[in-house]
N, C-alpha and C positions, 0 to 999 in steps of 0.2 A: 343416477340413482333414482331420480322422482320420474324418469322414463320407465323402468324399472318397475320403479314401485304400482306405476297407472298398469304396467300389463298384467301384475301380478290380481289386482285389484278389477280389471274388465275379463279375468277369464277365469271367476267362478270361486272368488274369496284367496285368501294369501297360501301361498305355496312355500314353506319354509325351506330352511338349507339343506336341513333333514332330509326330507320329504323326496327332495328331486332326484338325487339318485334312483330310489324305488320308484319315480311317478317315470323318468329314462329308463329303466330296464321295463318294466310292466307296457311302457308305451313302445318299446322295439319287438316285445315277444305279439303283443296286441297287430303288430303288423306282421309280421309273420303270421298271425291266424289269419289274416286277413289275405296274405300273399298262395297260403294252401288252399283257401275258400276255393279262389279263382281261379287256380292252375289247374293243368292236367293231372289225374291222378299218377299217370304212370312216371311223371318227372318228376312228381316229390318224391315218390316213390325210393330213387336213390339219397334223398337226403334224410328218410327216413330214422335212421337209426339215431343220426345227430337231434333232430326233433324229438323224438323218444328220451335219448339223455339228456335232454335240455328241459324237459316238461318233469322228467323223474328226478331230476338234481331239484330244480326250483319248490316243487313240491314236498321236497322229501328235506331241503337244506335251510329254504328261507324263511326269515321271520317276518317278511314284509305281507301286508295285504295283498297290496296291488300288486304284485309280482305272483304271489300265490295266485289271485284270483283266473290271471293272465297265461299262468300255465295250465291251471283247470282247464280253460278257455281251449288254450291249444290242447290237452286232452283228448277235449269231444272233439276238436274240428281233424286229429288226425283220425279218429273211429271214424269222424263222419263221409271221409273222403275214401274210408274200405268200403263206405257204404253207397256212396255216389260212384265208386268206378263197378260195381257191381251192378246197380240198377241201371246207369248208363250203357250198360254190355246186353240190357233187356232178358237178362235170365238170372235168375235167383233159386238156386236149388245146392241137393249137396253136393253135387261134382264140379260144381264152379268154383273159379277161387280168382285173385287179383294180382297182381305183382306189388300193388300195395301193402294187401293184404300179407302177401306171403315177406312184404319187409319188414313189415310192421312184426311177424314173428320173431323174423329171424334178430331185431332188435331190442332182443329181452322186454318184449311185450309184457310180461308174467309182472316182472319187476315194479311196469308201469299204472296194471292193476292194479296189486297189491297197493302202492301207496296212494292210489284213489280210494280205495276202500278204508284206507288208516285215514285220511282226509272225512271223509261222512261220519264214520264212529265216533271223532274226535279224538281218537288215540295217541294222534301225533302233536297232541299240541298240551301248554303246560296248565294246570287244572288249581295248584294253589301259587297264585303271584309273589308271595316272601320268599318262598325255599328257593335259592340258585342252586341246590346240589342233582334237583331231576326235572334240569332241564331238558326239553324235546329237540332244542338246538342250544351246545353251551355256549353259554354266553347271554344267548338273547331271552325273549318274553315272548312264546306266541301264542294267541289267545285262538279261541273259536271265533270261527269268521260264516257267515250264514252264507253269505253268496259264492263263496269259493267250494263250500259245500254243498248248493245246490248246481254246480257247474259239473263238480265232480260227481254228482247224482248221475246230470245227465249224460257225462262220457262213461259209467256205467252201465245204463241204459241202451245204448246204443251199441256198447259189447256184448249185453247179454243179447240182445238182436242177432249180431252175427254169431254169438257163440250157435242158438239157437237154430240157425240157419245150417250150420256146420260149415261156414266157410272158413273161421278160423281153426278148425280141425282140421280141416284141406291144407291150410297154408301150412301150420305147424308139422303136418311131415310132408311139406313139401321142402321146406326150409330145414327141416332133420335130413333131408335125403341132399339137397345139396351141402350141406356144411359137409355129408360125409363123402358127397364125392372129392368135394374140394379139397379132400385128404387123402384122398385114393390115390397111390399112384397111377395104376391102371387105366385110371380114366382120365388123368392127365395127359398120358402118355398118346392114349387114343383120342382126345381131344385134338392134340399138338397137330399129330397127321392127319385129321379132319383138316383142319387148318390149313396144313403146307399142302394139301390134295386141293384145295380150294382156291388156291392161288398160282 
């Protein structure tokens, strides 16, 4: 316990029992933004969609800070990685698009807007602290947090860049056009024998 205590005490004031949960989830999301930084864009690419639910749940579910601030965070750094495998391919125009990009649509992107934008307004959070009956998550208290909203400013920002660019207009019926072949029979069927022609 007094070991305990000394680390608790040399790494930036007391960390309660509370607290750690949130300060463990906000420090595993904080490394995952860290782990898209780094990677190629086209391999997150397929874990896309789970990072989208993970960033849209957290934001849209949690009362914690650090946890909110942590999903902002991954926000921007998925925009930012539509916008690094773009620039990285050395053309930026409208007939360009990314396979990030185009998963980042097909991952109910819209959704993921949307409660960046409820985040900056402060819409999503609760406004008088006595009333339990409208709350923004029942149960808990969650206040305006500045840096979580300046996080989410900036994944913002970075969308309206691509929307601007029209690259997310690219991906969005590129990813409308595969969902519907993916339903198609016809193109299954011709897919299949591309396939067995190939081997």
């Amino acid at each position: 316990e007094i070991e305990e205590r000394k680390i608790r005490l040399n790494t930036g004031g007391p960390v309660f029992d509370t607290e750690e949960d949130d300060l463990l989830r906000s420090a595993t999301i904080s490394v995952v933004c860290e782990l898209i930084a780094a990677l190629n864009p086209a391999v997150i690419a397929t874990y896309c969609p789970i990072l989208v639910h993970l960033a849209t749940t957290a934001l849209r579910l949690e009362s914690s800070r650090p946890v909110r601030r942590a999903a902002a965070f991954l926000s921007s750094g998925i925009y930012a990685l539509v916008e690094k495998e773009i620039t990285e391919s050395g053309s930026w125009n409208d007939s360009t698009t990314s396979s990030m990009a185009v998963a980042l649509m097909s991952a109910d992107e819209e959704s993921l807007s949307n409660v960046l934008r409820q985040c900056v307004s402060s819409d999503d959070v609760d406004i008088k602290k006595n009333e339990m009956s409208n709350r923004a998550v029942k149960g808990k208290v969650r206040l305006v947090d500045p840096a979580t909203q300046s996080r989410c400013k900036e994944a913002l920002k970075i969308r309206r860049e691509l929307e601007d660019s029209g690259i997310l207009n690219a991906a969005k019926l590129i990813a409308a056009s595969l969902k519907r072949d993916a339903t198609n029979p016809v193109v299954q069927v011709v897919r299949r024998a591309l396939l067995q022609c190939s081997m």
